[in-house]
N, CA, C and O atoms as a CHARMM CRD file, in Angstrom:
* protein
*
  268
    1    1 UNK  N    -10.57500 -22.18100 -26.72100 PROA 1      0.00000
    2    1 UNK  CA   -10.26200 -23.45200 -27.34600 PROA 1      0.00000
    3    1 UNK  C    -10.90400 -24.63700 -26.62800 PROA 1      0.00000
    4    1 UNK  O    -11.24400 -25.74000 -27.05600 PROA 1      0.00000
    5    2 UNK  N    -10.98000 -24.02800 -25.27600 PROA 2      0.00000
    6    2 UNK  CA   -11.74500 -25.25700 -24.76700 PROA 2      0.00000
    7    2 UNK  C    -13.00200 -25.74800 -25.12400 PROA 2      0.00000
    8    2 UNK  O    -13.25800 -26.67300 -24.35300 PROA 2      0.00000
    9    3 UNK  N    -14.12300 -25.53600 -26.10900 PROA 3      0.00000
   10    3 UNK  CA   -15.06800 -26.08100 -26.86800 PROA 3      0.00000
   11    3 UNK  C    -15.17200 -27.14000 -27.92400 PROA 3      0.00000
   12    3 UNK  O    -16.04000 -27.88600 -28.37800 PROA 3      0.00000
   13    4 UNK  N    -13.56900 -26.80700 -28.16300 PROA 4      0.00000
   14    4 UNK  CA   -13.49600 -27.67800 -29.51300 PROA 4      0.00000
   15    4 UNK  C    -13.00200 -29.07400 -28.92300 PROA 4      0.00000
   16    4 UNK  O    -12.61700 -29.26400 -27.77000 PROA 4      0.00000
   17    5 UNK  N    -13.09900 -30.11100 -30.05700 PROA 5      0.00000
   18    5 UNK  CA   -13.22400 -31.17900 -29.67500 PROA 5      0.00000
   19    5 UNK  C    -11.85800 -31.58800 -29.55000 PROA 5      0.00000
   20    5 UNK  O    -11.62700 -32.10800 -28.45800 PROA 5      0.00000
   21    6 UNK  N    -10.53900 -31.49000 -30.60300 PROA 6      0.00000
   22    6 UNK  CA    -9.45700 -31.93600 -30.59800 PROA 6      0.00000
   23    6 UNK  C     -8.39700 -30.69500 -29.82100 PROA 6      0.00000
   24    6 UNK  O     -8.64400 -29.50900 -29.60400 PROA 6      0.00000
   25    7 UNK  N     -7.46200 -31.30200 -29.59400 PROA 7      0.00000
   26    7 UNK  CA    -6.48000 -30.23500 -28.82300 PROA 7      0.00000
   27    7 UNK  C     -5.26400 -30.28600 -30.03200 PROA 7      0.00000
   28    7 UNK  O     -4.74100 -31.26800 -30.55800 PROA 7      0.00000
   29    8 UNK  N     -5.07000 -29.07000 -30.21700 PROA 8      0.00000
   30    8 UNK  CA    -3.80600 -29.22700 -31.47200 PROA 8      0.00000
   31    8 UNK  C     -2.55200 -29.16300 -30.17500 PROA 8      0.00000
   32    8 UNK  O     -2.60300 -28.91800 -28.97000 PROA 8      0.00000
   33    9 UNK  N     -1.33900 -29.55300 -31.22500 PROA 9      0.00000
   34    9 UNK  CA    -0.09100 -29.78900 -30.06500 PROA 9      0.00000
   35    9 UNK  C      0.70900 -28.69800 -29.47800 PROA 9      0.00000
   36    9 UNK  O      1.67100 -28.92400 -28.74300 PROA 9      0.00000
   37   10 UNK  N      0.38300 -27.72700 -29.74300 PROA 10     0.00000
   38   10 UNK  CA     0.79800 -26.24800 -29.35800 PROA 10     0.00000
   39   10 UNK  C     -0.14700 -26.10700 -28.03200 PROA 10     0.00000
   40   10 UNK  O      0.21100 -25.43900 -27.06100 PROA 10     0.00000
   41   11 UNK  N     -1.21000 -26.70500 -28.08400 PROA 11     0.00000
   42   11 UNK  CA    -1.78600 -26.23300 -27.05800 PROA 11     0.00000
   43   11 UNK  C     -1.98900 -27.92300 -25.78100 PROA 11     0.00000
   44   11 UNK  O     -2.35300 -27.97300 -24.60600 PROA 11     0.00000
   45   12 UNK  N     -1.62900 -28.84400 -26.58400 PROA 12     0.00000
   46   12 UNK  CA    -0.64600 -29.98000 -25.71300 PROA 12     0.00000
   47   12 UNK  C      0.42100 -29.50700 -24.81800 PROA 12     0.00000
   48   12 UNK  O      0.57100 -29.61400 -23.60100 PROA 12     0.00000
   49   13 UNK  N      1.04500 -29.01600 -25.64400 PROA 13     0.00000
   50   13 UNK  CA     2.40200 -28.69600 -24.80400 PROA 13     0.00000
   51   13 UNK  C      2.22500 -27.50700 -24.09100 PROA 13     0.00000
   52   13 UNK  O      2.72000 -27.66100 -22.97500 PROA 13     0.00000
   53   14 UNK  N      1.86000 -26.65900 -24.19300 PROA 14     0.00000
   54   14 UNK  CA     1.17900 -25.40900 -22.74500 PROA 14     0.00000
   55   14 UNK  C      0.43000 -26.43300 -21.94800 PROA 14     0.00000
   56   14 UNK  O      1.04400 -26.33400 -20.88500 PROA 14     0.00000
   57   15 UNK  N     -0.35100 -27.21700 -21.77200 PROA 15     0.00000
   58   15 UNK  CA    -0.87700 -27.67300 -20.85200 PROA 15     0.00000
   59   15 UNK  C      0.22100 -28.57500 -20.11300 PROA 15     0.00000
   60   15 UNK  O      0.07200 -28.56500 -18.89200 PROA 15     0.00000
   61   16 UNK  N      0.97500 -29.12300 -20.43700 PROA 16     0.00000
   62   16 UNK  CA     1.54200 -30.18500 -20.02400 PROA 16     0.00000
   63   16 UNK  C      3.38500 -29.52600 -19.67700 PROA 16     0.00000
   64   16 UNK  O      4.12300 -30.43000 -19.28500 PROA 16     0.00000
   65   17 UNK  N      3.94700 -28.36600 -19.77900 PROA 17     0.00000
   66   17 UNK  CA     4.81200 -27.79200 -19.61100 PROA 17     0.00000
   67   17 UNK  C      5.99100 -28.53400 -20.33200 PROA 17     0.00000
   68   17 UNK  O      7.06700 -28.75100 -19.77400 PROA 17     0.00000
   69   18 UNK  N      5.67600 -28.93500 -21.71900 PROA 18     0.00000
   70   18 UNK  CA     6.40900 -29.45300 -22.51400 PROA 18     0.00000
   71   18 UNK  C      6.95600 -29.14000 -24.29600 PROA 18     0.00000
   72   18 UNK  O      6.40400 -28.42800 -25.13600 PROA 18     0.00000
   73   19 UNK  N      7.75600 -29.66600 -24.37500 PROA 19     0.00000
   74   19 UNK  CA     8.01200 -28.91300 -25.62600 PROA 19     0.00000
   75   19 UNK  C      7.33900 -29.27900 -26.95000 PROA 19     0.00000
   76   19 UNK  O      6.65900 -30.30100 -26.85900 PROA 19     0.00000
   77   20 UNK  N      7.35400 -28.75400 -28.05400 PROA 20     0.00000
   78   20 UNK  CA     6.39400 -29.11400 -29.16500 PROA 20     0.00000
   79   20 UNK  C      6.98800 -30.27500 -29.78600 PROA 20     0.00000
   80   20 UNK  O      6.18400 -30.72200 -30.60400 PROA 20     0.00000
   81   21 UNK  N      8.11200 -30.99600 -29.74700 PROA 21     0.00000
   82   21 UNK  CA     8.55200 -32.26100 -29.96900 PROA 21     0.00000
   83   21 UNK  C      8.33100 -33.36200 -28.93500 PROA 21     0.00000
   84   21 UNK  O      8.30800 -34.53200 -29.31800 PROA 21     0.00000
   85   22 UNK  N      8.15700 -33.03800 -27.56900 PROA 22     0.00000
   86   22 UNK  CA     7.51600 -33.98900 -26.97700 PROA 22     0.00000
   87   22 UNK  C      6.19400 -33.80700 -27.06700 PROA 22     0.00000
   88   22 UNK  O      5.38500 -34.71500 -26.88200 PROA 22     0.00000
   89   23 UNK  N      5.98900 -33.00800 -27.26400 PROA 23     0.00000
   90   23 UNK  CA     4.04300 -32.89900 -26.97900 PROA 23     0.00000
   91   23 UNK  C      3.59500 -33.50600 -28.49400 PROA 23     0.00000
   92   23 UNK  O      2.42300 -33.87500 -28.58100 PROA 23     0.00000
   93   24 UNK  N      4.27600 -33.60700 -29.44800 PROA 24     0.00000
   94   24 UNK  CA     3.90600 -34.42000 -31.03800 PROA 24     0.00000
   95   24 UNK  C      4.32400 -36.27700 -30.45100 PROA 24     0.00000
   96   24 UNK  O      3.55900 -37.21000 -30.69700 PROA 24     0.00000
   97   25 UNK  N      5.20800 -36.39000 -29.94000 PROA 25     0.00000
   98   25 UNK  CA     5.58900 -37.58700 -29.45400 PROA 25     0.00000
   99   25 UNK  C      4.29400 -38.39300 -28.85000 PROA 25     0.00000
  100   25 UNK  O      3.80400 -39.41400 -29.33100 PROA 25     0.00000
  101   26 UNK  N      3.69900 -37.42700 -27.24900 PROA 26     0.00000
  102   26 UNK  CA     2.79700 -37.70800 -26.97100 PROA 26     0.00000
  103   26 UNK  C      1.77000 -38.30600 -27.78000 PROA 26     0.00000
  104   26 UNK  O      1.36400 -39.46800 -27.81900 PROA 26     0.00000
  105   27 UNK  N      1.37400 -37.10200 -28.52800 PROA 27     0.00000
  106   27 UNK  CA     0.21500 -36.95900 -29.17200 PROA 27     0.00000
  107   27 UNK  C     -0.11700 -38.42100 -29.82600 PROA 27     0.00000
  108   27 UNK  O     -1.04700 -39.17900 -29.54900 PROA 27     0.00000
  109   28 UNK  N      0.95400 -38.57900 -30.80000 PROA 28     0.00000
  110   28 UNK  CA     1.35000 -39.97900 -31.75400 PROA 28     0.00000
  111   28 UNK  C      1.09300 -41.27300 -30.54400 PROA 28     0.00000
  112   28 UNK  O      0.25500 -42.16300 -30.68700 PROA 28     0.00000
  113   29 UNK  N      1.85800 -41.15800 -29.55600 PROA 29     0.00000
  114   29 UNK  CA     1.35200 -41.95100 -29.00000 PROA 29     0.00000
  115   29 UNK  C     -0.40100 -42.56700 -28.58300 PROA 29     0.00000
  116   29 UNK  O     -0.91400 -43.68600 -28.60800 PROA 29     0.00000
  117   30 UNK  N     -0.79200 -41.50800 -28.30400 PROA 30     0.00000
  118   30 UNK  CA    -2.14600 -41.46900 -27.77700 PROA 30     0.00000
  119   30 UNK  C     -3.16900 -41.75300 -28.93400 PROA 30     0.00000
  120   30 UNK  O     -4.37600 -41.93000 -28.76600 PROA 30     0.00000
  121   31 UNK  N     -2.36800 -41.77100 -30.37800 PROA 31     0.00000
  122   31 UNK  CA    -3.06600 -41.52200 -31.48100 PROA 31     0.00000
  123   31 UNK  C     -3.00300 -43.43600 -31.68400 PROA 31     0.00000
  124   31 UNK  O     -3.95800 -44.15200 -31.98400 PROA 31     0.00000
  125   32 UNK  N     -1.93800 -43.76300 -31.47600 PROA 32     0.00000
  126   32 UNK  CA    -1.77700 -45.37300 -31.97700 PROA 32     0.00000
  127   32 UNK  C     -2.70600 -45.85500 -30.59000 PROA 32     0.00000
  128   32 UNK  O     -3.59900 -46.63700 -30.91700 PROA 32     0.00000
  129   33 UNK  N     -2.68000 -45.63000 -29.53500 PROA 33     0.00000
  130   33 UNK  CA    -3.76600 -46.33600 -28.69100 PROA 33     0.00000
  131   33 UNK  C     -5.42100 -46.25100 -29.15400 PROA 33     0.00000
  132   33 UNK  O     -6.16700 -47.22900 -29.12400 PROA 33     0.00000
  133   34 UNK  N     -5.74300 -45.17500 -29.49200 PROA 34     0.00000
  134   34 UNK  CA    -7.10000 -45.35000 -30.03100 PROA 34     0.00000
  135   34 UNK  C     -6.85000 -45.58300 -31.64100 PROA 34     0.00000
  136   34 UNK  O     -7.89900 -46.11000 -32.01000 PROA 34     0.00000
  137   35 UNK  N     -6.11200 -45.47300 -32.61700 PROA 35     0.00000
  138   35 UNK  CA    -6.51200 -46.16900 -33.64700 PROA 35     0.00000
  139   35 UNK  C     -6.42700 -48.20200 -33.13900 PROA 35     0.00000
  140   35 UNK  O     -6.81000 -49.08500 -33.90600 PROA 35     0.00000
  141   36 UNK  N     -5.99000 -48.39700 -32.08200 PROA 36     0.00000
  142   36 UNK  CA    -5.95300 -49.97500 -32.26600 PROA 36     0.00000
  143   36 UNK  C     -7.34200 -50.41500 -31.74300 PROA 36     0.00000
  144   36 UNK  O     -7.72200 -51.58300 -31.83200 PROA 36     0.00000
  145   37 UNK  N     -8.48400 -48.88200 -30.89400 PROA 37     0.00000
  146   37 UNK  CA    -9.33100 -49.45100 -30.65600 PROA 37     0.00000
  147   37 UNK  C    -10.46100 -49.48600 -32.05700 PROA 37     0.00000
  148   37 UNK  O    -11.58700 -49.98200 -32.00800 PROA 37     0.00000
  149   38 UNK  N     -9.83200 -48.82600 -33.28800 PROA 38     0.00000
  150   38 UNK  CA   -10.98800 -48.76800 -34.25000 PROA 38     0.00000
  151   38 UNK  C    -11.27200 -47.29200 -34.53000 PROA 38     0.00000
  152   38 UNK  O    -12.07500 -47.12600 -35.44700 PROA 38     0.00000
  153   39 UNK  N    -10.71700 -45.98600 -33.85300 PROA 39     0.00000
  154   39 UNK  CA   -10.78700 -45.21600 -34.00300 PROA 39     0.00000
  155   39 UNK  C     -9.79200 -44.27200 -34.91600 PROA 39     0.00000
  156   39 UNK  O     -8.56600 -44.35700 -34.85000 PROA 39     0.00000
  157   40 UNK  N    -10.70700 -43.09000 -36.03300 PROA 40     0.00000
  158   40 UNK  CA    -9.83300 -42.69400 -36.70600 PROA 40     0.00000
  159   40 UNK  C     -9.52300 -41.64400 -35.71600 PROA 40     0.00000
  160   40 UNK  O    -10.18800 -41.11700 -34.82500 PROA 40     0.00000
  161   41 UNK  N     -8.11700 -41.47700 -36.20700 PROA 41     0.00000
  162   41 UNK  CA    -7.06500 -40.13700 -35.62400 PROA 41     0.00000
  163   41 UNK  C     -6.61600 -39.17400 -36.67300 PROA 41     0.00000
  164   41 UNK  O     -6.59200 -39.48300 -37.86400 PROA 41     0.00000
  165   42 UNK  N     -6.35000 -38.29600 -36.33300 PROA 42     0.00000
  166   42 UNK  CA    -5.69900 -36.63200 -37.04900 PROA 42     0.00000
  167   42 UNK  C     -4.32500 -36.71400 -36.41200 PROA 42     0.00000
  168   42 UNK  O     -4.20000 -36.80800 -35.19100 PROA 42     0.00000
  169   43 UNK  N     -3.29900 -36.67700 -37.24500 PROA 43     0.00000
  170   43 UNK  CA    -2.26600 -36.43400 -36.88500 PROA 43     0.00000
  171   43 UNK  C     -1.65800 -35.02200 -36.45700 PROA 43     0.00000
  172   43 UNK  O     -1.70500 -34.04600 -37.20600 PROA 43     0.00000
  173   44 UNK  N     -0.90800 -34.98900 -34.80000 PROA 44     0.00000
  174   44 UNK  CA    -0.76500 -33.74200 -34.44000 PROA 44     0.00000
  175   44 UNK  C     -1.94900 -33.39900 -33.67000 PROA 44     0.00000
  176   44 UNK  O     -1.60800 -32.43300 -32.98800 PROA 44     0.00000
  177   45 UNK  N     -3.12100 -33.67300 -33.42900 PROA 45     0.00000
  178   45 UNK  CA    -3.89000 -33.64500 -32.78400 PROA 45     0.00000
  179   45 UNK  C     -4.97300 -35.09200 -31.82700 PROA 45     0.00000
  180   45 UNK  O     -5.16000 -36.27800 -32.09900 PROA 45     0.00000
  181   46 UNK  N     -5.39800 -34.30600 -30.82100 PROA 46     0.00000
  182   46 UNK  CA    -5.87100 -35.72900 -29.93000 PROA 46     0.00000
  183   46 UNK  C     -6.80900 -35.03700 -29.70000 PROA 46     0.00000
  184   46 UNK  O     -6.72300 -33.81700 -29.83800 PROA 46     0.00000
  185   47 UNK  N     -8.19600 -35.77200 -29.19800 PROA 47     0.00000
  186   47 UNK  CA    -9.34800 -35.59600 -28.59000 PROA 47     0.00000
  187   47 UNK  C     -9.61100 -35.13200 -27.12500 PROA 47     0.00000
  188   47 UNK  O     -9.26100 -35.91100 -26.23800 PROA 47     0.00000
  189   48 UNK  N    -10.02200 -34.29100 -26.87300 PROA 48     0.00000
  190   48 UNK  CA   -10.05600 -33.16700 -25.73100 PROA 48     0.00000
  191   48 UNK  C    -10.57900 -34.57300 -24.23000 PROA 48     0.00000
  192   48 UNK  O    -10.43400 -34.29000 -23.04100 PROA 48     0.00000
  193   49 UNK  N    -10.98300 -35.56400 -24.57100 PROA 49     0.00000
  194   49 UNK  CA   -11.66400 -35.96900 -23.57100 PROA 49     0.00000
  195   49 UNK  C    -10.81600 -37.01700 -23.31900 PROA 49     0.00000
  196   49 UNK  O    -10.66000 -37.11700 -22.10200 PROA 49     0.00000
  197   50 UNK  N    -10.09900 -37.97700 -24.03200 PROA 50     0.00000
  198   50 UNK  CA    -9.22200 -38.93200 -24.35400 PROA 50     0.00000
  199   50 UNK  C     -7.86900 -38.37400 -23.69200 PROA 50     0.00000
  200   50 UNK  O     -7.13100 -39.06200 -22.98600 PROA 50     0.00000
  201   51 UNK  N     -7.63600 -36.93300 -24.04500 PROA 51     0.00000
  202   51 UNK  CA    -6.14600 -36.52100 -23.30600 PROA 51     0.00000
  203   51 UNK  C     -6.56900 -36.26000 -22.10400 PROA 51     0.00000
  204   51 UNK  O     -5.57300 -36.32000 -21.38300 PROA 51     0.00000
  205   52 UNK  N     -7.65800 -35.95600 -21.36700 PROA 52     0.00000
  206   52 UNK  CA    -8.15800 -35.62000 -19.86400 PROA 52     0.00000
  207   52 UNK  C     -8.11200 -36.63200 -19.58000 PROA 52     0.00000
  208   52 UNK  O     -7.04300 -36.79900 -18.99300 PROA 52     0.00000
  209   53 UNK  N     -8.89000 -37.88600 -19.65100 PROA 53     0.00000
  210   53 UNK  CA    -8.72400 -39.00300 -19.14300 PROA 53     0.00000
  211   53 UNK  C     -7.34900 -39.80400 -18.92000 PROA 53     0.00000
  212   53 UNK  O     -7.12900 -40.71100 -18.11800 PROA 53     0.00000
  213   54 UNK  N     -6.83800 -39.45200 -19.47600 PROA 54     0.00000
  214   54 UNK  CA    -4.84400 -40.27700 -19.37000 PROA 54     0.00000
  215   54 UNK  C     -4.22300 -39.23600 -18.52000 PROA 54     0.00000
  216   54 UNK  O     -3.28700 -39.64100 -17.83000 PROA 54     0.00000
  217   55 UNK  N     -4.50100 -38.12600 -18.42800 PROA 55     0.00000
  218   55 UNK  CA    -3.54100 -37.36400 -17.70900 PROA 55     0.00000
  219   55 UNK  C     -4.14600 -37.08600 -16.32800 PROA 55     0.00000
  220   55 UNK  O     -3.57000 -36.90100 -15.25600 PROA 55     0.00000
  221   56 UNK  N     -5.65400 -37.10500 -16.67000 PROA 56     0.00000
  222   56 UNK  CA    -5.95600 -36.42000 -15.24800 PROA 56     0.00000
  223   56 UNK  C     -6.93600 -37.24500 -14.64300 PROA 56     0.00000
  224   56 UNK  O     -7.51300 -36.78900 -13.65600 PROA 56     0.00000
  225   57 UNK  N     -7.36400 -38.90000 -15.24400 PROA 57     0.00000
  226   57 UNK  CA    -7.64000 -39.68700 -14.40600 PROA 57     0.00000
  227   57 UNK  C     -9.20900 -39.38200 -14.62500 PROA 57     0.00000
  228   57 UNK  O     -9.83700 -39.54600 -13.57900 PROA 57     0.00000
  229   58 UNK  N     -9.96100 -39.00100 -15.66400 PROA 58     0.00000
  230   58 UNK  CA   -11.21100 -38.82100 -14.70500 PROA 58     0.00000
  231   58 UNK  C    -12.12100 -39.85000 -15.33600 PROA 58     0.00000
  232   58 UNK  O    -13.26700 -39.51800 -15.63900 PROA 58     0.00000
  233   59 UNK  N    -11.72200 -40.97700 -15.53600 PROA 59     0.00000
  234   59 UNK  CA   -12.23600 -42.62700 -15.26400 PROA 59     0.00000
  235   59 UNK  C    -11.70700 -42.98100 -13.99100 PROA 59     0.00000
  236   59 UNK  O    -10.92700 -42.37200 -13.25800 PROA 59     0.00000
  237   60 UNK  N    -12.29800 -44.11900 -13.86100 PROA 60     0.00000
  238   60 UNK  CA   -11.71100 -45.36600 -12.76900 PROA 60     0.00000
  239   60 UNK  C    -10.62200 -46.01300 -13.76700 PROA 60     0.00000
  240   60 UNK  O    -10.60700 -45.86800 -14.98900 PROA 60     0.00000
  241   61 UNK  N     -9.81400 -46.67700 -13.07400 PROA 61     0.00000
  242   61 UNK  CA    -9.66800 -47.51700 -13.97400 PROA 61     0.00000
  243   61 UNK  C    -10.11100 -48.64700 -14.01500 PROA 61     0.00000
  244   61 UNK  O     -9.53500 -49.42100 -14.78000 PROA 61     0.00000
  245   62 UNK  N    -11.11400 -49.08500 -13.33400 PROA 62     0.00000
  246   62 UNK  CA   -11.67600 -50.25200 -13.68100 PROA 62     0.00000
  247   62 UNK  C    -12.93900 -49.82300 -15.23300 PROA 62     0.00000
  248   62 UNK  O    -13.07900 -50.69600 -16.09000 PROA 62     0.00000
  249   63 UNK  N    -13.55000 -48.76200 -15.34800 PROA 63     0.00000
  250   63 UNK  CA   -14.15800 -48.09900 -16.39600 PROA 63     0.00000
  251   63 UNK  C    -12.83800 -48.58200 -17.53900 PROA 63     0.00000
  252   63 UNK  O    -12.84400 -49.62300 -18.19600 PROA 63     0.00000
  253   64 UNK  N    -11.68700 -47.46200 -17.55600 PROA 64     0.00000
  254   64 UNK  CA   -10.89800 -47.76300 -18.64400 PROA 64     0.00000
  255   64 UNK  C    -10.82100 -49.64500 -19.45700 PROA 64     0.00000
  256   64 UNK  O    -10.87500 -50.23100 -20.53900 PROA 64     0.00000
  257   65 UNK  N    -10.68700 -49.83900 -18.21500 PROA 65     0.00000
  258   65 UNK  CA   -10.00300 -51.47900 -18.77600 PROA 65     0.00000
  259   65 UNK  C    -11.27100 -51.87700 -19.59200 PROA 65     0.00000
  260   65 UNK  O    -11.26100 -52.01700 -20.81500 PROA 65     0.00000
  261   66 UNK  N    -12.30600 -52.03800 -18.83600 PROA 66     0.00000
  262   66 UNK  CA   -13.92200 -52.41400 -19.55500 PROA 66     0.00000
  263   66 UNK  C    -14.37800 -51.73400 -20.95900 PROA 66     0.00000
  264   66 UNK  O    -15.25600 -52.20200 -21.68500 PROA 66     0.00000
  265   67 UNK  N    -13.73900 -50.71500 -21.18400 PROA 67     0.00000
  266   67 UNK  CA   -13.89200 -50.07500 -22.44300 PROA 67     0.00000
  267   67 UNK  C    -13.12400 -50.37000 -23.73500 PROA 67     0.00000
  268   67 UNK  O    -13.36600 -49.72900 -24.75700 PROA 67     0.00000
């Protein structure tokens, strides 16, 4: 699964040791931050690079803010 671009929430919540109602919670969340940047979203699913970056940091955050 790791090739594909979006992460469905079944496989949110195995990564994150959470349940499939928080890991949809998440998701929604992460989904209203990039639709306010202009980006379309899939509901129930998030972008493989977008959920690495919030969880595991691999911007600066001086990168994030500038973006």
């Amino acid at each position: 699964m790791a090739n594909q671009i979006f992460m469905r929430v079944n496989e949110v919540a195995e990564e994150l040791g959470i349940s499939i109602p928080f890991a949809y919670r998440i998701i929604r969340q992460m989904n209203e931050e990039l639709a306010k940047t202009g980006c379309i979203t899939i509901a129930g699913r998030i972008d493989r690079k977008f959920f690495h970056e919030k969880f595991y940091g691999t911007r600066s955050e001086t990168e994030r803010k500038e973006k």
